[in-house]
C-alpha positions in Angstrom: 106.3 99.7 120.4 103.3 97.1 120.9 102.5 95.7 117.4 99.4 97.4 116.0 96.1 94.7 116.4 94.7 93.8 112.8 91.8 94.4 112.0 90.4 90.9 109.6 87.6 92.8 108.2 89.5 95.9 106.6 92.0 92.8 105.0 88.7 91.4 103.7 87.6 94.7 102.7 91.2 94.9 100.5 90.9 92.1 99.0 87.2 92.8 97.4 88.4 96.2 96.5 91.3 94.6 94.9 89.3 91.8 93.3 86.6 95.0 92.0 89.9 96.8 90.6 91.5 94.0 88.4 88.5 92.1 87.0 86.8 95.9 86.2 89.9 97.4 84.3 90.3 93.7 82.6 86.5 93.6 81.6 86.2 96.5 80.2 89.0 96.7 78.1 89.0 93.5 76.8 85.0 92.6 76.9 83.1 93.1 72.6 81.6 96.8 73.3 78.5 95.3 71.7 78.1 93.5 75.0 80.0 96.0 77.5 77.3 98.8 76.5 74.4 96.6 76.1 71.2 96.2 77.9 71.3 93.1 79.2 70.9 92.1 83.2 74.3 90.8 83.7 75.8 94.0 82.0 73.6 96.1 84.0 74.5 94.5 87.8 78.1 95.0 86.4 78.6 98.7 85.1 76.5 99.5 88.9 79.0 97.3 90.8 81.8 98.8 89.1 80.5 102.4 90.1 81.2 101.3 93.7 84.9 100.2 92.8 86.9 103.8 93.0 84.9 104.6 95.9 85.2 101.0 97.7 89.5 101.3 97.0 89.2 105.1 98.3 87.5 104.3 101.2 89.0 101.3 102.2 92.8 103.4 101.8 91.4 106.3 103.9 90.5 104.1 106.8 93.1 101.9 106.4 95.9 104.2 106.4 94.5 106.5 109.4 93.9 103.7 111.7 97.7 102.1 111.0 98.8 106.0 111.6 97.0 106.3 114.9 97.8 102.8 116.0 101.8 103.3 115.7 102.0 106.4 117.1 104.7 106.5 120.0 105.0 107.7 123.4 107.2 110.6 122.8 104.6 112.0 119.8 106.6 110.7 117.1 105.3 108.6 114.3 107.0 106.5 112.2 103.8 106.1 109.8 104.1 110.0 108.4 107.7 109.3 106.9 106.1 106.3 105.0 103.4 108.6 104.5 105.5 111.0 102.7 107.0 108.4 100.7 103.8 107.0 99.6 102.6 110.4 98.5 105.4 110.8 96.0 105.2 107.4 94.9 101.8 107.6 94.3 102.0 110.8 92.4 104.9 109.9 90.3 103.4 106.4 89.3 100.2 108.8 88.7 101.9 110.9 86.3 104.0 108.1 84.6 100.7 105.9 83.8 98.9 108.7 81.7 102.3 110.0 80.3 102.2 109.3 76.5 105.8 107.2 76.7 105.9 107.2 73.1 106.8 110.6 72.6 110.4 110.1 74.2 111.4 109.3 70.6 111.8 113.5 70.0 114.2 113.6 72.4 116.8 112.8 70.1 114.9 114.4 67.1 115.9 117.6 65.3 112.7 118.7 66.4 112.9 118.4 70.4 116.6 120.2 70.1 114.9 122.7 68.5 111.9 122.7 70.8 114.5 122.5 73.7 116.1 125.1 72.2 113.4 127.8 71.6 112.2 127.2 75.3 112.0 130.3 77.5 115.0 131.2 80.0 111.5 131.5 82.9 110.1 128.1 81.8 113.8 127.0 82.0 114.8 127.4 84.9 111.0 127.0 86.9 111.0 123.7 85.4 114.6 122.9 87.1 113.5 124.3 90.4 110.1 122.3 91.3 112.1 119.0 89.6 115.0 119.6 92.3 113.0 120.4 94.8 110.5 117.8 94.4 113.8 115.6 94.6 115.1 117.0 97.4 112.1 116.4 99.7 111.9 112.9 98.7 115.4 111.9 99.5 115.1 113.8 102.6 112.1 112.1 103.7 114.1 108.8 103.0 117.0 109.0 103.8 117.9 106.4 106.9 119.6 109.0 108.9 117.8 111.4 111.4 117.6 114.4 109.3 113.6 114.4 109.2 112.0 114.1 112.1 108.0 114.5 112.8 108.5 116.8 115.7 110.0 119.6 113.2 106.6 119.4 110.9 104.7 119.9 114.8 106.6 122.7 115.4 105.3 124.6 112.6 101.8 124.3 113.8 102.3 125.0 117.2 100.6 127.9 118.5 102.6 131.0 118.7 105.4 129.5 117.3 106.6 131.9 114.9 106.5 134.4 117.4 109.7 132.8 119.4 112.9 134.3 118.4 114.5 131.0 119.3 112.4 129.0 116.6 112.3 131.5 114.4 116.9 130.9 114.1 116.1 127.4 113.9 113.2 127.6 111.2 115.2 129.9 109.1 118.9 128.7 110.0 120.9 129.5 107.4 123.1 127.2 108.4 121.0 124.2 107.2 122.7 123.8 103.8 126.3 123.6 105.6 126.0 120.3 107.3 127.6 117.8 103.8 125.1 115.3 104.0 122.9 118.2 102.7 125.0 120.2 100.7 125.7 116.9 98.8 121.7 115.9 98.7 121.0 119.4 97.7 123.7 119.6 94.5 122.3 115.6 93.3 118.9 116.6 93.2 120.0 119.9 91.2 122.0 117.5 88.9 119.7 115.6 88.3 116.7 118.2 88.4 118.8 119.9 85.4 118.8 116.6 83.3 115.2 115.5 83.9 114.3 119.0 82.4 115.9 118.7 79.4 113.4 115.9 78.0 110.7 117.0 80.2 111.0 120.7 78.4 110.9 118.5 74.9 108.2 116.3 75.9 105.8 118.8 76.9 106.2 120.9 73.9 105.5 118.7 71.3 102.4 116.6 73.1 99.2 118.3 71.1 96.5 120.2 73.7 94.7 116.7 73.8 98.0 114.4 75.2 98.9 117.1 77.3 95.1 116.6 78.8 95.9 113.1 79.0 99.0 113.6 80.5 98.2 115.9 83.4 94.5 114.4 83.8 93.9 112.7 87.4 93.5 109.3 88.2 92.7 107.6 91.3 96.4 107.9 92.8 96.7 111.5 92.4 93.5 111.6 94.6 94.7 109.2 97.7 97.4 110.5 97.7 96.1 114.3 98.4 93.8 112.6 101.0 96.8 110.9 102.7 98.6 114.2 102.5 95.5 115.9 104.1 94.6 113.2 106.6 98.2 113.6 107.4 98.0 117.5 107.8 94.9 116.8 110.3 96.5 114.7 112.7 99.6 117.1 112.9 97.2 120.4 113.3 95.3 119.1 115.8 98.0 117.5 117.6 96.9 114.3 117.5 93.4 115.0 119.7 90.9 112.3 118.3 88.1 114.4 118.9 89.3 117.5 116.4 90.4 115.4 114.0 86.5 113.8 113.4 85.6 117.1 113.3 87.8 118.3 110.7 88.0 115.3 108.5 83.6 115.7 108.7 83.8 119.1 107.9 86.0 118.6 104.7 84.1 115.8 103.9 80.9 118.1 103.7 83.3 121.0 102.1 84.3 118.6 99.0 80.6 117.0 98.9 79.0 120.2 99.1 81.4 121.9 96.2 81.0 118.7 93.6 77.5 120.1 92.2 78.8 124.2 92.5 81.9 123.2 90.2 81.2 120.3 88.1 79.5 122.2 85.2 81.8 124.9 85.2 84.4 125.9 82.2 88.0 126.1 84.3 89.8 125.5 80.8 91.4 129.2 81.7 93.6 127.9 84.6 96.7 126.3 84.4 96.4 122.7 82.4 98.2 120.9 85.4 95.4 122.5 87.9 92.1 122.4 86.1 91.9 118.6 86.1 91.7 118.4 90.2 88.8 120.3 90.3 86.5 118.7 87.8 86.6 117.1 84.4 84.6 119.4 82.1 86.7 119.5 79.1 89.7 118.2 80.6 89.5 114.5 80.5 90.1 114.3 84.2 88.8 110.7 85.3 88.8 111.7 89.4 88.6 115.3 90.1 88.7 116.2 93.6 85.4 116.9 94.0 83.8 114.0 94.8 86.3 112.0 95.1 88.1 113.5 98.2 84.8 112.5 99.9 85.4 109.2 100.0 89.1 109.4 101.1 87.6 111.7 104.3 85.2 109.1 105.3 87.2 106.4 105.3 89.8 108.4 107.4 86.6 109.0 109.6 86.1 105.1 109.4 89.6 104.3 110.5 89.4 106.8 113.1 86.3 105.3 114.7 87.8 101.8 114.3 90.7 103.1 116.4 88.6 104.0 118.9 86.0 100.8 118.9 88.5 98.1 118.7 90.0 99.4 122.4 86.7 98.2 123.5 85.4 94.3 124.7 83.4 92.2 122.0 85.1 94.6 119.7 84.8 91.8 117.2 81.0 90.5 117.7 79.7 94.8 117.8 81.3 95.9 115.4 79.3 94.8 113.0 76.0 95.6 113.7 77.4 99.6 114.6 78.7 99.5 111.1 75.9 98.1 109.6 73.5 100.8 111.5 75.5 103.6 109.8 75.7 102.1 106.2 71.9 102.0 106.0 71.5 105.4 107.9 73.8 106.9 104.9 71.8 104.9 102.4 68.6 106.5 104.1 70.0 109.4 104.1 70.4 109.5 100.4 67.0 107.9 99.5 65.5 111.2 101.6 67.9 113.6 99.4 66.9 112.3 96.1 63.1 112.7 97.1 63.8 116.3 98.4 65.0 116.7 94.9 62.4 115.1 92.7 59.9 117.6 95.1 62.1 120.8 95.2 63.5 120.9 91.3 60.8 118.8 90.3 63.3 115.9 88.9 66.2 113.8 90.1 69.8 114.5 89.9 71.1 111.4 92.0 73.3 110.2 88.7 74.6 113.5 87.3 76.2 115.8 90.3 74.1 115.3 93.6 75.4 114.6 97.2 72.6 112.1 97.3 74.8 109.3 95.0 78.1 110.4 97.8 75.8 109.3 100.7 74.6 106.2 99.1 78.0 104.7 97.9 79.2 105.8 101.2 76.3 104.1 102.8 77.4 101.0 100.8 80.5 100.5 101.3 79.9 100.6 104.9 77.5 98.2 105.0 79.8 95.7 102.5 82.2 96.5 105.6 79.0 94.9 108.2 78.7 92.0 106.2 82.8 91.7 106.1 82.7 92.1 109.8 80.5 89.4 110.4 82.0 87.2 108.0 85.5 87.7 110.2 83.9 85.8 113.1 84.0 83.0 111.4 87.0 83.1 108.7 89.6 83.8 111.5 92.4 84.2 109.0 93.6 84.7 105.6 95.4 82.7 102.9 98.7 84.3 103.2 98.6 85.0 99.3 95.6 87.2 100.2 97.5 88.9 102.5 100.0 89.5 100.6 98.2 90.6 97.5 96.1 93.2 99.5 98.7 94.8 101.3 100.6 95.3 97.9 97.8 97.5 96.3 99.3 100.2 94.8 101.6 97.8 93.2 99.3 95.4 91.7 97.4 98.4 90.7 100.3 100.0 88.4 101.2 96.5 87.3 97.4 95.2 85.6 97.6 98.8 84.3 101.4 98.2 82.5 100.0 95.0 81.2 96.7 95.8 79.8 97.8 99.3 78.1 101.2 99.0 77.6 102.2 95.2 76.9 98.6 93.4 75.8 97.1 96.4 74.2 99.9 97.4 71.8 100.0 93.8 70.3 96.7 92.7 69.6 95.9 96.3 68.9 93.6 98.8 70.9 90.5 97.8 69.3 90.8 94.1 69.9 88.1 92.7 71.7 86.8 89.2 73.4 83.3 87.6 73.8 82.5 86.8 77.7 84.4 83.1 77.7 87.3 84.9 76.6 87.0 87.6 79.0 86.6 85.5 81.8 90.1 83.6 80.6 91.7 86.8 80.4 90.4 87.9 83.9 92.1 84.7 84.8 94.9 85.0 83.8 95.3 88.6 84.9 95.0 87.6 88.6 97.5 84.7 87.8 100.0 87.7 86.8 99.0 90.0 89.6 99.8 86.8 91.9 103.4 86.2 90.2 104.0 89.8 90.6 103.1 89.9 94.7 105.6 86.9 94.6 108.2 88.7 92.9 107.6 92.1 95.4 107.8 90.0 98.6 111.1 88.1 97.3 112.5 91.4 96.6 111.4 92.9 99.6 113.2 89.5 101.7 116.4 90.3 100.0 116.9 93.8 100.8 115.4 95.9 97.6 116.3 95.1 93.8 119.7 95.6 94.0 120.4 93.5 96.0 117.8 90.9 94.9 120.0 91.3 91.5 123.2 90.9 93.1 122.1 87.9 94.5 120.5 86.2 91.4 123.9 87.1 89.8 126.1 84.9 92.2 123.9 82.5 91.9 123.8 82.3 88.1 128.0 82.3 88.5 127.7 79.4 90.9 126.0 77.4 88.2 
């Protein structure tokens, strides 16, 4: 299979989401809140930059994955970019989970109290608890596991039309002689193992954490949303299988489903539904930072934008039209919102851009496509990266859990949660947070040379012997 072509301006596009990311999380945390929620110019060009950052990372992730997707699909249909897919997915959502868990509570484990919480749990809550663990489990080491035991075309099959009517699928869809083969009888009895043990603090955990930690807990954060959009952008290509064409179509008309939805459901008290639900669909009263409406938006549009790209970079000049085509749509979407808000102020009399209006979905949209122009230009004369760039941006989701592990679980603790910096100070601790974040990519790729941790530690140990 040809290498897929890079595109320079979507590695450009990385690294300013990236750079938008760290220095955002770092300033506000650390920056005196006398000067974070002042008045001034500088902190006004700021907290408006940093409303572009979730969208800018979302976007640029959407596009960004779809195109890779398209571009390594193989002859026979099969595509080696939805098994890393999958694994993404759970990675994202379990590093999703992990960041807003409140850690500290795993000191009642081995309390009177979490026996006795333990303990008083209900035989239902039990044994549901050990059943979505395991099989959560179970589909993760299936998906990867180096042996061909998952393969795309089974996921097609599901999908295709009249399937299900075909006696001969049917047997192998429901073969009950799938749990016989050992390599699954023995992946199937681990992950119960170890579905049974992870309950045990799990069933603690979540019965002592008050209403508000549990909120905390199960709130969602960007990962939890680009990681439904992968799933979904996924989902697309496999439904429509793989016809360009029907996959704009559908990824517009969810786009327009989630953008149309964010002003119908943003006001509205879903505190009845189950506290691991509510939180996806909007954050009134349940501290939910990235509810899926808007936010899915943004993931659709930049699968739109990766589509497209697919399909542009195919052509001559790719490089030298590209930008002006992209630069046409980002100010048409910008346009487009500027016309919205004024319908507004005419129709209701006022303007709703910054509360819950499509209007503020088209212009970030708009804007992040236009950044992407300018990016795009810029690429025709910066014909490569430094390779630490490179590295850093395609090493996101790592960088993104490690700035978060050192500002709230390692700098935070120690000079206490209301310690703050004047700008010099910020700056120096922006710095050095990029220094870090640098160390760390180093420390991934090494890893990733030697063959995982394992062996990475294997090898420092011989080494250390040899000495």
């Amino acid at each position: 299979m040809e290498k897929p072509k890079r595109i320079l301006f979507l590695d450009l596009m990385r690294v300013i989401a990236l750079f938008m990311m760290i220095q955002g999380h770092t300033t506000y945390d650390f920056l005196d809140l006398s000067i974070r929620d002042g008045h001034s110019t500088g902190i006004k060009i700021w907290t408006s930059l940093r409303g572009y950052t979730a969208p800018f990372f979302m976007m640029v992730s959407g596009a960004v994955f779809t195109f890779l997707m398209l571009s390594q699909e193989k002859s026979d249909g099969t595509n080696p970019r939805v098994r890393a897919g999958i694994n993404r997915i759970f990675t994202l959502l379990f590093w999703g989970y992990l960041l807003n868990f409140p850690v500290y509570e795993f000191k009642q484990i081995f309390t009177p109290e979490g026996l006795n919480h333990f303990l008083s749990a209900k035989v239902g809550e039990t044994l549901f608890t050990i059943l979505w663990i395991s099989l959560c489990l179970y589909l993760y080491k299936a998906i990867i596991n180096t042996e061909k035991t998952f393969e795309e075309n089974e996921i097609k099959n599901i999908f295709r039309e009249d399937a299900l009517k075909h006696t001969q699928f049917r047997k192998s869809l429901f073969n009950k002689n799938y749990f016989k083969q050992e390599h699954r009888k023995k992946r199937l009895m681990s992950s119960v193992f170890w579905g049974v043990i992870i309950s045990i603090p799990f069933l603690i955990i979540s019965n002592v954490l008050s209403k508000e930690e549990l909120q905390r807990a199960f709130r969602v954060d960007v990962l939890h949303i680009i990681a439904l959009g992968l799933l979904t952008i996924m989902l697309v290509y496999l439904i429509s299988n793989h016809k360009k064409g029907l996959m704009a179509v559908l990824y517009f008309i969810l786009m327009l489903i989630i953008i149309s939805m964010f002003p119908l459901i943003n006001n509205v008290d879903l505190s009845n539904l189950p506290i691991f639900v509510a939180p996806y669909l909007n954050d009134y009263d349940t501290k939910s930072m990235f509810p899926l409406t808007p936010w899915l938006a943004y993931i659709f549009a930049g699968a739109l934008l990766g589509l497209w790209l697919n399909y542009e970079i195919k052509k001559d000049n790719f490089e030298k039209k590209i930008g002006v085509k992209l630069a046409v749509v980002g100010l048409s979407f910008i346009f487009l919102s500027i016309l919205g808000d004024k319908f507004e102020r005419f129709y209701f009399g006022r303007s709703y851009f910054w509360h819950d209006s499509p209007n503020l979905i088209y212009h970030r949209i708009g804007i992040v496509i236009s950044v992407g122009a300018v990016m795009a230009f810029l690429s025709l004369y910066v014909k490569d990266l430094p390779k630490f760039m490179k590295q850093m941006s395609r090493n996101t989701l790592w960088l993104y859990v490690g700035h978060l592990i050192v500002i709230y679980q390692i700098v935070k603790p120690i000079i206490g949660y209301h310690t703050r910096f004047n700008v010099p100070v910020t700056m120096i601790c922006i710095l050095i947070m990029f220094i870090l974040m640098y160390l760390q990519t180093r420390i991934i790729i090494y890893v990733q040379n030697n063959n995982g941790y394992f062996e990475t530690l294997k090898k420092l140990k011989g080494k250390k012997k040899t000495i």
